[in-house]
C-alpha beads as a LAMMPS data file, in Angstrom:
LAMMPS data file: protein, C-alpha beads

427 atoms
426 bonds

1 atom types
1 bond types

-500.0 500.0 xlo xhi
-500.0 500.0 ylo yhi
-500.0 500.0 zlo zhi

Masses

1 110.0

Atoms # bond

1 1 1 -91.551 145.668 -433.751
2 1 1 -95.292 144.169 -433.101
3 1 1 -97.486 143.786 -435.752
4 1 1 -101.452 144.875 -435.218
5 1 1 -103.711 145.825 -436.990
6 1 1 -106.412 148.896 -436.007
7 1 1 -109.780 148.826 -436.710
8 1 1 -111.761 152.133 -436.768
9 1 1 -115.208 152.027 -435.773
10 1 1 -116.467 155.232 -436.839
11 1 1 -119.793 155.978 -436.363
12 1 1 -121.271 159.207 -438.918
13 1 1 -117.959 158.281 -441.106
14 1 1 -116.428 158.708 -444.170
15 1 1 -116.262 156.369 -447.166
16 1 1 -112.403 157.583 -448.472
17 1 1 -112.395 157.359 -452.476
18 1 1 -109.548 156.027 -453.776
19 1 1 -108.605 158.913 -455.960
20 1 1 -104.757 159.053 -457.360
21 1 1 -104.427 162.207 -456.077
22 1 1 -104.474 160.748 -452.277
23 1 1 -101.841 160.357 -450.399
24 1 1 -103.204 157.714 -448.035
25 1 1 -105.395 155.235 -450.264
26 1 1 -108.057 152.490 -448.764
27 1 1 -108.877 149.282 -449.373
28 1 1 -112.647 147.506 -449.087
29 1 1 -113.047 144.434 -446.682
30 1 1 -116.632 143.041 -446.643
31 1 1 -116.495 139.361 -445.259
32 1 1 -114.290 137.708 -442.924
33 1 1 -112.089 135.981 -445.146
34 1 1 -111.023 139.743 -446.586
35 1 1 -110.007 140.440 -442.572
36 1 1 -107.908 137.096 -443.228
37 1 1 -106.094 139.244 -446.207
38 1 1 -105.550 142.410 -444.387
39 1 1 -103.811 140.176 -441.761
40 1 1 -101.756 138.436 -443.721
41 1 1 -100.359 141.218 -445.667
42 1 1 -100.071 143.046 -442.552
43 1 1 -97.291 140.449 -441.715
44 1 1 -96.006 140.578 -445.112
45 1 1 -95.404 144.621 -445.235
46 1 1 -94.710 144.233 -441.033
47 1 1 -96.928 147.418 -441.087
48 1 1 -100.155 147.640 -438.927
49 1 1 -103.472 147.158 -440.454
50 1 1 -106.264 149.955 -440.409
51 1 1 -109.970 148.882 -440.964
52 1 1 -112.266 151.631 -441.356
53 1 1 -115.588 150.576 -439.894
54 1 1 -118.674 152.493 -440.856
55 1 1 -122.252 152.262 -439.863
56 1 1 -124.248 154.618 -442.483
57 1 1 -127.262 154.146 -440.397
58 1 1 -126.361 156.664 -438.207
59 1 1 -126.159 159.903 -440.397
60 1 1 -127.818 161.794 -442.820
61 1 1 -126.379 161.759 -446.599
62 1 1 -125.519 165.379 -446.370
63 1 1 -123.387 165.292 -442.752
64 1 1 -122.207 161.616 -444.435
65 1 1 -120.616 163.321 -447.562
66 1 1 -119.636 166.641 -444.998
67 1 1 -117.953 164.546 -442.790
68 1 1 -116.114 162.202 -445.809
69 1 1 -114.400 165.808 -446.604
70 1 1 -112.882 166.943 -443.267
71 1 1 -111.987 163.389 -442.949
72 1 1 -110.087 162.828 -445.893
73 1 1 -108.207 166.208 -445.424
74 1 1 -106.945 165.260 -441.769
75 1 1 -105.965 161.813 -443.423
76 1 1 -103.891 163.071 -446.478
77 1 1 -102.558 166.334 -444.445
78 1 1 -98.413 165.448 -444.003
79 1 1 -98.385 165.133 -440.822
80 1 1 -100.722 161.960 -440.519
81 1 1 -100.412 160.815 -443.813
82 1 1 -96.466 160.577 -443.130
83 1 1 -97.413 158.331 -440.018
84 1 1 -100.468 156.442 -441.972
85 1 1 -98.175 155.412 -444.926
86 1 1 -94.910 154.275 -442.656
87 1 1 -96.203 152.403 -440.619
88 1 1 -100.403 151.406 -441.208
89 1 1 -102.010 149.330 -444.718
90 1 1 -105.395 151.129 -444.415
91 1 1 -108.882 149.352 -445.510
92 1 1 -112.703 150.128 -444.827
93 1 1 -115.268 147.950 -444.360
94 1 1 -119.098 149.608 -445.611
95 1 1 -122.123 148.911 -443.163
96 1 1 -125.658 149.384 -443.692
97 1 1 -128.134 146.966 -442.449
98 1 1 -130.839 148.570 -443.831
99 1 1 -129.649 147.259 -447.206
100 1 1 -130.873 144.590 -448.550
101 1 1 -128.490 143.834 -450.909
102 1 1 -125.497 144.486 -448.716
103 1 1 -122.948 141.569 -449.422
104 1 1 -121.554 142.311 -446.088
105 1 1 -121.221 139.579 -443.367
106 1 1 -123.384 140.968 -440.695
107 1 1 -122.206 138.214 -438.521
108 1 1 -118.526 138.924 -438.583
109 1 1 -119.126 142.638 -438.017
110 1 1 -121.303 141.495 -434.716
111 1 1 -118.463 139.706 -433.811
112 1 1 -115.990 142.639 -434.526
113 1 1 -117.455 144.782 -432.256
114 1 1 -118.452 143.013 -428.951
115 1 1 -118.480 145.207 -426.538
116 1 1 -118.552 148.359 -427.988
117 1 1 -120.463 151.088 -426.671
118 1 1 -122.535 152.549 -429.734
119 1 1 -124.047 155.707 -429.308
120 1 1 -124.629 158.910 -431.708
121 1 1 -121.373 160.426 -433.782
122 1 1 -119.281 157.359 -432.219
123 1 1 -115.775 156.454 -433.443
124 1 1 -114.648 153.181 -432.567
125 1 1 -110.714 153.150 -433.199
126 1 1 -110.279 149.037 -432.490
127 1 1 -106.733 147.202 -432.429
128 1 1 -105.817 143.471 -433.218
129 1 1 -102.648 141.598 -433.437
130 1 1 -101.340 139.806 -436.108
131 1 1 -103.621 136.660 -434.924
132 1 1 -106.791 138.534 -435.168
133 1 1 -106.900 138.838 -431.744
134 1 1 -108.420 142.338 -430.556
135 1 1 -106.208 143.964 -427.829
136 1 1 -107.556 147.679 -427.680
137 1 1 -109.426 150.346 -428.755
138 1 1 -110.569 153.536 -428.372
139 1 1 -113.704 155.982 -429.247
140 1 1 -114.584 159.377 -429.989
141 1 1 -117.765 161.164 -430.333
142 1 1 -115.787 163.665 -432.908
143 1 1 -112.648 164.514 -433.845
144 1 1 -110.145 167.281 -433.568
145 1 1 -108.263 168.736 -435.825
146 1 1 -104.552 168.697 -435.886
147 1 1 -103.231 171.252 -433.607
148 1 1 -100.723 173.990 -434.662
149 1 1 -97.633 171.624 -434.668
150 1 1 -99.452 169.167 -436.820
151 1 1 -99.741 166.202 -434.847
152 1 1 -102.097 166.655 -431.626
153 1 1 -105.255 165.794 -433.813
154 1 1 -107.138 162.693 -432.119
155 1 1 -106.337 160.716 -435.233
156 1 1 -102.671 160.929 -434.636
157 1 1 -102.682 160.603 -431.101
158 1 1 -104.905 157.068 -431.036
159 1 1 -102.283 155.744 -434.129
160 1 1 -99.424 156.637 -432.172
161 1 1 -101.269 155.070 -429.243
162 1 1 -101.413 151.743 -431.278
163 1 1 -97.716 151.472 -430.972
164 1 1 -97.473 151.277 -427.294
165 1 1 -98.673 148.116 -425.555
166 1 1 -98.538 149.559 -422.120
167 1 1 -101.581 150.927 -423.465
168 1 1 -103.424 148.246 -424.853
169 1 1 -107.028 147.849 -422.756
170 1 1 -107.516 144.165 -423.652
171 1 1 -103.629 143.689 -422.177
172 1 1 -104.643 145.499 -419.536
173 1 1 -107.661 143.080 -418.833
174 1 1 -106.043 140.032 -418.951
175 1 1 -103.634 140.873 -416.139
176 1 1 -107.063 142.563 -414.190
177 1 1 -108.296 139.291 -414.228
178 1 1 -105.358 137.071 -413.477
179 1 1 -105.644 139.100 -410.054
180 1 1 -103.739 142.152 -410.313
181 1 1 -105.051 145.057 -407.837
182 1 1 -101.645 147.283 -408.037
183 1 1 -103.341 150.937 -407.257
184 1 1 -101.351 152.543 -410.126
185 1 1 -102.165 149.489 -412.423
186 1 1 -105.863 150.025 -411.285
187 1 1 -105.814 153.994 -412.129
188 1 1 -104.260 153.147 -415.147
189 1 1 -106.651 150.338 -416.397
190 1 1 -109.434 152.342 -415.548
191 1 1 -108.248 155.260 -417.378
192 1 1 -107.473 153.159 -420.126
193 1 1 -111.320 151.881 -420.367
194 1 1 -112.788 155.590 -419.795
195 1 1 -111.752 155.787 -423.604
196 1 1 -112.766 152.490 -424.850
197 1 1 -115.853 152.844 -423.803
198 1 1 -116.408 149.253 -423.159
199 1 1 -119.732 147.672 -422.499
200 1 1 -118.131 145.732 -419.732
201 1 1 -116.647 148.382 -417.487
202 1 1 -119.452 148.278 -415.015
203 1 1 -118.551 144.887 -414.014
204 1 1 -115.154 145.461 -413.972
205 1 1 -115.698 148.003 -411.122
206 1 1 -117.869 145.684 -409.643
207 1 1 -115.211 142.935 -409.615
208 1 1 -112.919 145.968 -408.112
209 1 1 -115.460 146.819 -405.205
210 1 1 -116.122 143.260 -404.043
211 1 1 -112.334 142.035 -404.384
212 1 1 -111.119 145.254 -401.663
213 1 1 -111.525 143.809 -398.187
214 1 1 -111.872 147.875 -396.903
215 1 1 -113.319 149.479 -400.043
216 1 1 -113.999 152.900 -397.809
217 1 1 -110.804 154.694 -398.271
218 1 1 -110.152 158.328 -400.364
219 1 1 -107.934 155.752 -403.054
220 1 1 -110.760 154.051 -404.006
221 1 1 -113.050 156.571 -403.870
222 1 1 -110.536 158.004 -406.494
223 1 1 -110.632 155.106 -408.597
224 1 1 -114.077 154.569 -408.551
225 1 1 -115.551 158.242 -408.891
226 1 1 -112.794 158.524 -411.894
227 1 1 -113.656 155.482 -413.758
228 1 1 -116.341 155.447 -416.845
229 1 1 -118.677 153.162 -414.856
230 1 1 -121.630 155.670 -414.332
231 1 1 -124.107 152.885 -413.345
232 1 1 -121.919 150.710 -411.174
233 1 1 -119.779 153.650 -409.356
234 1 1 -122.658 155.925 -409.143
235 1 1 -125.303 152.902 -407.349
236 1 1 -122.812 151.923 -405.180
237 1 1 -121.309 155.091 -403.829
238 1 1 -125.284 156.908 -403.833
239 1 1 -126.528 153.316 -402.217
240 1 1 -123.626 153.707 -399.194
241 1 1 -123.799 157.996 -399.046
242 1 1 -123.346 157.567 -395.358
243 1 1 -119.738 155.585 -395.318
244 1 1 -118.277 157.598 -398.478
245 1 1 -119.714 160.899 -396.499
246 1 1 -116.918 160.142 -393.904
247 1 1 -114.344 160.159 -396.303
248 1 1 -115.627 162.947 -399.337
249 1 1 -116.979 166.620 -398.376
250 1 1 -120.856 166.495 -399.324
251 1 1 -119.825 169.316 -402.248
252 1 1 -118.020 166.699 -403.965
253 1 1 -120.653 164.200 -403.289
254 1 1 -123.030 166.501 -404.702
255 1 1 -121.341 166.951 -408.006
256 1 1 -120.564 163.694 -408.478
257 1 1 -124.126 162.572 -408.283
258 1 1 -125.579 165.232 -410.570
259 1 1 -122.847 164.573 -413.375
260 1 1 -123.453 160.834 -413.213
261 1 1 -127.435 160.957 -413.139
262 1 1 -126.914 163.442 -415.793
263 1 1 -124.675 160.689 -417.592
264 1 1 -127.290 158.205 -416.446
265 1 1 -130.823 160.172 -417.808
266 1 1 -128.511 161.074 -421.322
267 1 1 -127.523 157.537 -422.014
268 1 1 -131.141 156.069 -421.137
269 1 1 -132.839 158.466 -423.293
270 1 1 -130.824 159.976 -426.180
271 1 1 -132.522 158.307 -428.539
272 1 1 -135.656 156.910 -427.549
273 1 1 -137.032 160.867 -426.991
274 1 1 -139.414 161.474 -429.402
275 1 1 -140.499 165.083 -428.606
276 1 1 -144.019 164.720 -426.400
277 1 1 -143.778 166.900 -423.667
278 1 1 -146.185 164.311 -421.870
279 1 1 -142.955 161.759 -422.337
280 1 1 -140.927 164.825 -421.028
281 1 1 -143.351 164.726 -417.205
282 1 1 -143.240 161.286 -417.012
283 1 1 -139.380 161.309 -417.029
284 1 1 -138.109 163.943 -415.058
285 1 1 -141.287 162.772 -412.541
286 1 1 -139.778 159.297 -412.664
287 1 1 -135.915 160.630 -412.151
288 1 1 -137.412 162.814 -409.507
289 1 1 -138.773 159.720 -407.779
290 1 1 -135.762 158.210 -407.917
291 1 1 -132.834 160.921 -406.780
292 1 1 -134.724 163.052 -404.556
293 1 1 -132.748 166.107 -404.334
294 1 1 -130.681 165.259 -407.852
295 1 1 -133.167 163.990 -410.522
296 1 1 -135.795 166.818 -411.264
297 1 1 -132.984 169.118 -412.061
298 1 1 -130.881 167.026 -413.797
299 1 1 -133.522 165.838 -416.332
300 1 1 -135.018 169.400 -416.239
301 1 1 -131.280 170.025 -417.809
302 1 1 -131.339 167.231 -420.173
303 1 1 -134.314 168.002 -421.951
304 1 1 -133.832 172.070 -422.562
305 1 1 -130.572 170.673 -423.849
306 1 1 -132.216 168.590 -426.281
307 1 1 -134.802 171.590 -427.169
308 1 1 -132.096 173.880 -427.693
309 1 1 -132.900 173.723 -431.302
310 1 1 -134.542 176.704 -433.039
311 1 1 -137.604 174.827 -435.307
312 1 1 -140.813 175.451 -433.924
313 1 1 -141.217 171.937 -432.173
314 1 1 -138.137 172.608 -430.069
315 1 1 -138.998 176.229 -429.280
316 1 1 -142.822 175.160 -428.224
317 1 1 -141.087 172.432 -426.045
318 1 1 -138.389 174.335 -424.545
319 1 1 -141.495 176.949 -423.375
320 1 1 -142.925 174.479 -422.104
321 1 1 -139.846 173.301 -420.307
322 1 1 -139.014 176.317 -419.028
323 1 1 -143.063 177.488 -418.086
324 1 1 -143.813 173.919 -416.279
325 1 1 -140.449 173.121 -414.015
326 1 1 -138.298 176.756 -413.438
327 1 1 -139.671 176.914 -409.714
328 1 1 -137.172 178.154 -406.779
329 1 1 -135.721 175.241 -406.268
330 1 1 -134.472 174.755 -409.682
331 1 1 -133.430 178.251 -410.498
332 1 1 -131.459 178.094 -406.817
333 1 1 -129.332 175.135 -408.434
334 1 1 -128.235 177.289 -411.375
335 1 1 -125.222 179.485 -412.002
336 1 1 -125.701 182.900 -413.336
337 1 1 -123.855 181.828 -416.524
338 1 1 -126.624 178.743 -416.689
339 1 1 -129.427 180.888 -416.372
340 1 1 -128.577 183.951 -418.888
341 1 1 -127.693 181.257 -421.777
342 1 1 -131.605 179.746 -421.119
343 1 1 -132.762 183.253 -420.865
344 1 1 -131.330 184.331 -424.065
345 1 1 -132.617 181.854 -425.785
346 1 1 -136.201 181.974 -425.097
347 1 1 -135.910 185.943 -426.152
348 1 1 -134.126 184.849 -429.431
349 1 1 -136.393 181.969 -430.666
350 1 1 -139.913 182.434 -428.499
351 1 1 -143.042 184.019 -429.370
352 1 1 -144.676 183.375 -425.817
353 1 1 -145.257 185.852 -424.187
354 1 1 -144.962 183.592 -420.569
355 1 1 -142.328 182.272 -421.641
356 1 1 -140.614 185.455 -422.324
357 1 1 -141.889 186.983 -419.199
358 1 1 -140.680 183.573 -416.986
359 1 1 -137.069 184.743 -418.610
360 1 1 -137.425 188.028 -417.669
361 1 1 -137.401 186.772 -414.097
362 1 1 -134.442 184.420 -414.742
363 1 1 -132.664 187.185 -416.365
364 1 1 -133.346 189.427 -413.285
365 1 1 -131.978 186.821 -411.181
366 1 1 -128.561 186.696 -412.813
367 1 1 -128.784 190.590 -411.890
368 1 1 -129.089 189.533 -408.397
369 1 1 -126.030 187.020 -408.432
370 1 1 -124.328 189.931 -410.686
371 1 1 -125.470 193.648 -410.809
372 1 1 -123.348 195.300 -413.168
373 1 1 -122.532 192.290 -415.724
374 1 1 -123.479 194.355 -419.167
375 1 1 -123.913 191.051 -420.576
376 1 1 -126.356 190.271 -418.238
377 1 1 -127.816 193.578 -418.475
378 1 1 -128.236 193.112 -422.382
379 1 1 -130.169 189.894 -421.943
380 1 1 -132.476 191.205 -419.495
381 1 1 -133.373 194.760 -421.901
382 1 1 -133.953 192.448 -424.532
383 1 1 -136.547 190.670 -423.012
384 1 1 -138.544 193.947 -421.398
385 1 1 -138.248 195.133 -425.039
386 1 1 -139.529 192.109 -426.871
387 1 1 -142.282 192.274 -423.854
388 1 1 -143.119 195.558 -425.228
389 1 1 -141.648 197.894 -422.402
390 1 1 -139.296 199.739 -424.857
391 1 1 -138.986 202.814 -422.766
392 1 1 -137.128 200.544 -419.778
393 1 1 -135.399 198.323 -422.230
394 1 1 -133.483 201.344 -423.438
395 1 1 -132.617 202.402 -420.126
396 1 1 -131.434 198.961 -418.857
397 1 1 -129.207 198.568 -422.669
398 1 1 -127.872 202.156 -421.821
399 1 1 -126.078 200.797 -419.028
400 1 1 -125.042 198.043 -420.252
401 1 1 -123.365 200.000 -422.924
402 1 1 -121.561 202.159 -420.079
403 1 1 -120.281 198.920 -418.389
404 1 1 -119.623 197.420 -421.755
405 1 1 -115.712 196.526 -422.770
406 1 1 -114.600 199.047 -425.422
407 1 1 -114.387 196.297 -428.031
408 1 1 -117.775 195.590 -427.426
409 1 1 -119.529 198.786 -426.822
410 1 1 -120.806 199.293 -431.181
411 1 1 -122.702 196.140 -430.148
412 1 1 -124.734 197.696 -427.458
413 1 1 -125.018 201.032 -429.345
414 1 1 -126.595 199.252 -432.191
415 1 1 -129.221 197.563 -430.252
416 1 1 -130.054 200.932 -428.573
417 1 1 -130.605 202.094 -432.159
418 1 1 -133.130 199.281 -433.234
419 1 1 -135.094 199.413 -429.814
420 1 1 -135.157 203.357 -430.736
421 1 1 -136.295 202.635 -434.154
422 1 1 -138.746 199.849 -432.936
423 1 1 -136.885 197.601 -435.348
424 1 1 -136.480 193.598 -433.941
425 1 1 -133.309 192.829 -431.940
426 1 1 -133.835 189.273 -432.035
427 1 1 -132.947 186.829 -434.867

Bonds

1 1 1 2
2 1 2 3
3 1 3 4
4 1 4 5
5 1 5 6
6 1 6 7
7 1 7 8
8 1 8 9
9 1 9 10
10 1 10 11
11 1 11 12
12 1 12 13
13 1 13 14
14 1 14 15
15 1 15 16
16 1 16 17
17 1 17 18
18 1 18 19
19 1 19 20
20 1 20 21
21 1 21 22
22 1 22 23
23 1 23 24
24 1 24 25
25 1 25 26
26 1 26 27
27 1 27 28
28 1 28 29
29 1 29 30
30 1 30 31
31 1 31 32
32 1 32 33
33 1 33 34
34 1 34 35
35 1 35 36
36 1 36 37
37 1 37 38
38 1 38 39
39 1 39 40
40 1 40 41
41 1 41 42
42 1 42 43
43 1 43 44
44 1 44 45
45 1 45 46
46 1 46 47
47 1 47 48
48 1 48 49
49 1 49 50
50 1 50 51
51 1 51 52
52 1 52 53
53 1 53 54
54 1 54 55
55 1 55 56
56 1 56 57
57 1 57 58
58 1 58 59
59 1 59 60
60 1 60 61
61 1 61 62
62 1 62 63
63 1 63 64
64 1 64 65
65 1 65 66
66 1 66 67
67 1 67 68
68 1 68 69
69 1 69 70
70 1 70 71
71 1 71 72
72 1 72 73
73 1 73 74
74 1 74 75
75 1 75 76
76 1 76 77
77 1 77 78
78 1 78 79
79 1 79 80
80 1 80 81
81 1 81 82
82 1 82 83
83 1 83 84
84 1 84 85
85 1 85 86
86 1 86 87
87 1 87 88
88 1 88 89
89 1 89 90
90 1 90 91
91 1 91 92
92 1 92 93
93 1 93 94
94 1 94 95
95 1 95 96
96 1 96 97
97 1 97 98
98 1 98 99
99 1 99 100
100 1 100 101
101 1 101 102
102 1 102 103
103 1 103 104
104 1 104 105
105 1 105 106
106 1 106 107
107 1 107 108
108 1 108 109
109 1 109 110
110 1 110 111
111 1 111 112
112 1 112 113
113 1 113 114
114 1 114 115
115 1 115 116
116 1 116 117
117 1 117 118
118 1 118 119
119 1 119 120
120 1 120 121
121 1 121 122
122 1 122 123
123 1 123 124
124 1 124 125
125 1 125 126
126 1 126 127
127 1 127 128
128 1 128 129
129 1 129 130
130 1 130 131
131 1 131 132
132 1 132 133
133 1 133 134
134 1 134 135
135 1 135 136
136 1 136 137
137 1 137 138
138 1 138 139
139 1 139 140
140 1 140 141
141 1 141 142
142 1 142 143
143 1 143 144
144 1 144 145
145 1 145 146
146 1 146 147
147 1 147 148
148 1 148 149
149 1 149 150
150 1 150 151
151 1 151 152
152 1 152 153
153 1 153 154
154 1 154 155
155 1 155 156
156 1 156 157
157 1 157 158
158 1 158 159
159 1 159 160
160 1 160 161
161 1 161 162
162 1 162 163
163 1 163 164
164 1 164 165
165 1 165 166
166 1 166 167
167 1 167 168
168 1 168 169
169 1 169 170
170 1 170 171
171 1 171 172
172 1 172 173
173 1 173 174
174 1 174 175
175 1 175 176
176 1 176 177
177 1 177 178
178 1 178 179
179 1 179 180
180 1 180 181
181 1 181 182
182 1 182 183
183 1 183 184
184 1 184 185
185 1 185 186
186 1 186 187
187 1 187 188
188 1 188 189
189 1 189 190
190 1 190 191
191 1 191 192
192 1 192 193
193 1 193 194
194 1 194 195
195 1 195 196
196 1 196 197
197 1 197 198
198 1 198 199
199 1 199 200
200 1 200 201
201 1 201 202
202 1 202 203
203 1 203 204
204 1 204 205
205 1 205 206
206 1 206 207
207 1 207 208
208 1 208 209
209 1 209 210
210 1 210 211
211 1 211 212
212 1 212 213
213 1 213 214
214 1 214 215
215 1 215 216
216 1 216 217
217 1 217 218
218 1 218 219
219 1 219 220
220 1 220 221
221 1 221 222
222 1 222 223
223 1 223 224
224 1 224 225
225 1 225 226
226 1 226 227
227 1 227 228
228 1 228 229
229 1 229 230
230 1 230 231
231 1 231 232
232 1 232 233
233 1 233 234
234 1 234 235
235 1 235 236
236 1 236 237
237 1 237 238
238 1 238 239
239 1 239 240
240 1 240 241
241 1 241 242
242 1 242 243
243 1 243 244
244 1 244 245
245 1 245 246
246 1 246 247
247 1 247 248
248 1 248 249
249 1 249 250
250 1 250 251
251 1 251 252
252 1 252 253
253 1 253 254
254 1 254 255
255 1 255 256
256 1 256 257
257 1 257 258
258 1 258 259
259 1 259 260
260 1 260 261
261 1 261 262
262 1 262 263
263 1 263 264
264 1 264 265
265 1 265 266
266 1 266 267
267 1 267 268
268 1 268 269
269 1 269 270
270 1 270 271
271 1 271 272
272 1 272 273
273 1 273 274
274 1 274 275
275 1 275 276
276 1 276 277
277 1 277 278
278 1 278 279
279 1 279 280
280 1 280 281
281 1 281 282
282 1 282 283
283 1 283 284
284 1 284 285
285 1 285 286
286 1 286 287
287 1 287 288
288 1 288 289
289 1 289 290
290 1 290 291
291 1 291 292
292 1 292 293
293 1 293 294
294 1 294 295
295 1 295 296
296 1 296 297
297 1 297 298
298 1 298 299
299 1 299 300
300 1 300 301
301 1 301 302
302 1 302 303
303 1 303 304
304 1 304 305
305 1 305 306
306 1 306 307
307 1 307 308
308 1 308 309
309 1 309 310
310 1 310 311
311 1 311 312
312 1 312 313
313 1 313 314
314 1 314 315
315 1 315 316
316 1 316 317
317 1 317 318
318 1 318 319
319 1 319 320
320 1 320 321
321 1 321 322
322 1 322 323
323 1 323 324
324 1 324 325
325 1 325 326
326 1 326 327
327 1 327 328
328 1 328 329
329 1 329 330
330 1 330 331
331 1 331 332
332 1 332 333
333 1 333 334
334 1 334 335
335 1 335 336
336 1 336 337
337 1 337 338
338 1 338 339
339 1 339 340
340 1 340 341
341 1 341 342
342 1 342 343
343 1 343 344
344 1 344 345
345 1 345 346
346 1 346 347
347 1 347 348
348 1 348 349
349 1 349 350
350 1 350 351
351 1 351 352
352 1 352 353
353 1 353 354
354 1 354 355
355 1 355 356
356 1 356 357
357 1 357 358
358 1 358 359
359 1 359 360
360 1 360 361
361 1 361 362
362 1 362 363
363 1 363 364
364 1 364 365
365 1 365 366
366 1 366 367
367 1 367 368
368 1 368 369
369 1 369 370
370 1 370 371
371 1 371 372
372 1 372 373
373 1 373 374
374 1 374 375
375 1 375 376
376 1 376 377
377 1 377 378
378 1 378 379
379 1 379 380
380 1 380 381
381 1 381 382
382 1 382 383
383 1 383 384
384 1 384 385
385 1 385 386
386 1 386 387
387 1 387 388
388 1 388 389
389 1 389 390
390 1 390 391
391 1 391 392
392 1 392 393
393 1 393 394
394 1 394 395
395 1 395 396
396 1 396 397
397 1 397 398
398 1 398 399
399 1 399 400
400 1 400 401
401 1 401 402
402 1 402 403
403 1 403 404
404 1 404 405
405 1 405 406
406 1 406 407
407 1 407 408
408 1 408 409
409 1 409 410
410 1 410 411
411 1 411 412
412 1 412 413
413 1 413 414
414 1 414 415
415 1 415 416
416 1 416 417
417 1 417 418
418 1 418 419
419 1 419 420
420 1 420 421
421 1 421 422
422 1 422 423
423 1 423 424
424 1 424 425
425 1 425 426
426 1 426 427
């Protein structure tokens, strides 16, 4: 059997106590020369090595100590700590480089994690052989839960992953770039890098493209459109529309663009948005600029996404959102689904009375896709009722109620009663 060892890179993370009363127990590595340890006993015990990387810089202490819980009780639960304890010697290795008096080497974690794509609530699960030598890993921006036969968490699935060198993305990329262009090694290597999330990917679709003497055929167009390189698939398939037209239907065009300029405006901005609404114009005027028919809508998107709070800020800015850019030609875009979920939250959380009037005229819109959707209904009375036009509001809930499931019909009747009452029906 091959020896590894697998790092975790986990990004809002846990820091496992070693408490007796744990099935799987941890061990600290701060400096290189402790990585030199883990390997060697990982030889010695012919076990694989699990190093628990985590960056405290990226969570509160609250979600820290929340997430150490649910953490710890996937770890010890039988199913993985049976698999942990066979066949992994687990350590963690503490991060915070806001610490001054961190005896951490900040070099060798640099080094550790070349390539890595770090974003918010990351986890970096990375492999290495018993030289040191990386050969794959894997992220997540959360993790599941085991499923009802105890083993189809994430957790287990990326350990048991570890084990099969078919698998291995740095394997994979070795062979890539000795020349191999097999199309099911392609799909597969591809695949494999969608959930590494490396930094490099781009180019390696690059290096694709440019090495396919006829790149315009419906297998590539599979590989590329499928592969986790949202700058360098997106540029080059948006840069030749005409060619790829020929070979994919303009629908699937279209959603390809809009997913990978929403992709595009969500990695660009997640974290440098800093809640200005005159930041919020700039951008979507910019993206707009850019992707003619894509870019307004998509950012419009992005940002009542990232508004979808309920503190005043976010409700003042998802108004404004909402009051500024919901013209025909957004509102056209959007399912009926998509525009009753942005209703119903204005009439939960706003106070503005354009704003709630704006969603009344989303909400009657849905009513247009779909007449007689009571859910739709109840969204719409709502909003006439926290308008002040009670009398109608009852009249629209009333059918609701008629078209309402059974199951959900005590809902509707006890909205009917607090518009009747003149009681609030929002939260």
């Amino acid at each position: 059997m091959k020896k590894f060892i697998l790092l975790v890179f986990l990004f809002p993370l846990l820091l496992m106590a070693q408490e007796n009363n744990e099935k799987v127990l941890f061990h600290t590595i701060k400096t290189y020369q402790d990585f030199a340890e883990v390997i060697k006993e990982t030889k010695e015990k012919n076990k694989i090595a699990v190093i628990i990387f985590i960056n405290k810089n990226f969570i509160s202490k609250t979600s820290f100590a929340n997430f150490i819980d649910e953490l710890k009780e996937q770890f010890n639960k039988d199913s993985l700590a049976d698999v942990v304890n066979k066949n992994f010697v687990c350590n963690i290795l503490l991060f915070d480089n806001y610490d001054k008096r961190s005896t951490v080497d900040n070099k060798f974690i640099s080094e550790l994690i070349t390539g890595c794509r770090i974003g918010k609530n990351v986890m970096y699960f990375l492999y290495a052989n018993s030289k040191g030598e990386i050969i794959h890993k894997n992220y997540f921006k959360y993790f599941t839960r085991d499923g009802k036969d105890g083993k189809d968490g994430n957790f287990f699935l990326s350990l048991k992953e570890a084990l099969d060198s078919t698998n291995h993305c740095y394997t994979l990329l070795k062979k890539f770039k000795a020349g191999e262009r097999d199309t099911g090694f392609i799909k597969h290597f591809f695949h494999t890098l969608t959930f590494s999330a490396d930094d490099s990917t781009d180019q390696f679709v690059l290096d694709y493209i440019n090495s396919q003497k006829n790149i315009y055929t419906k297998t590539n167009a599979d590989i590329i459109m499928g592969s986790f390189a949202h700058f360098a698939a997106f540029n080059h398939i948006y840069q030749n529309h005409d060619k790829w037209a020929e070979i994919i239907s303009e629908n699937y065009l279209d959603s390809f663009y809009r997913h990978q300029i929403s992709n595009i405006i969500r990695e660009t901005y997640y974290w440098v948005y800093n809640f200005r609404f005159s930041s919020t114009d700039s951008i979507v005027s910019s993206f707009q600029d850019k992707y003619p028919k894509y870019g307004r809508l998509e950012a419009v998107l992005f940002f009542l996404n990232q508004y979808s709070g309920n503190n005043p800020i976010q409700i003042e800015l998802y108004d404004n959102i909402v009051n500024h850019y919901f013209d025909l030609d957004i509102i056209k875009e959007l399912s009926a689904s998509q525009l009753n979920n942005i209703a119903w939250h204005i009439f939960q959380y706003s106070l503005n009375s354009q704003s709630l009037f704006n969603a009344s005229n989303l909400s009657k819109q849905c009513l247009v896709i779909k007449k007689n959707n009571p859910m739709y209904l109840d969204t719409y009375a709502n909003l006439l009722y926290k308008l002040g036009h009670t009398k109608e509001a009852i009249e629209i809930e009333e059918q609701a109620l008629e078209l309402a499931e059974t199951s959900n019909k005590k809902n509707y009747e006890k909205v009917i009663d607090k518009m009747k009452n003149g009681n609030p029906t929002w939260k």
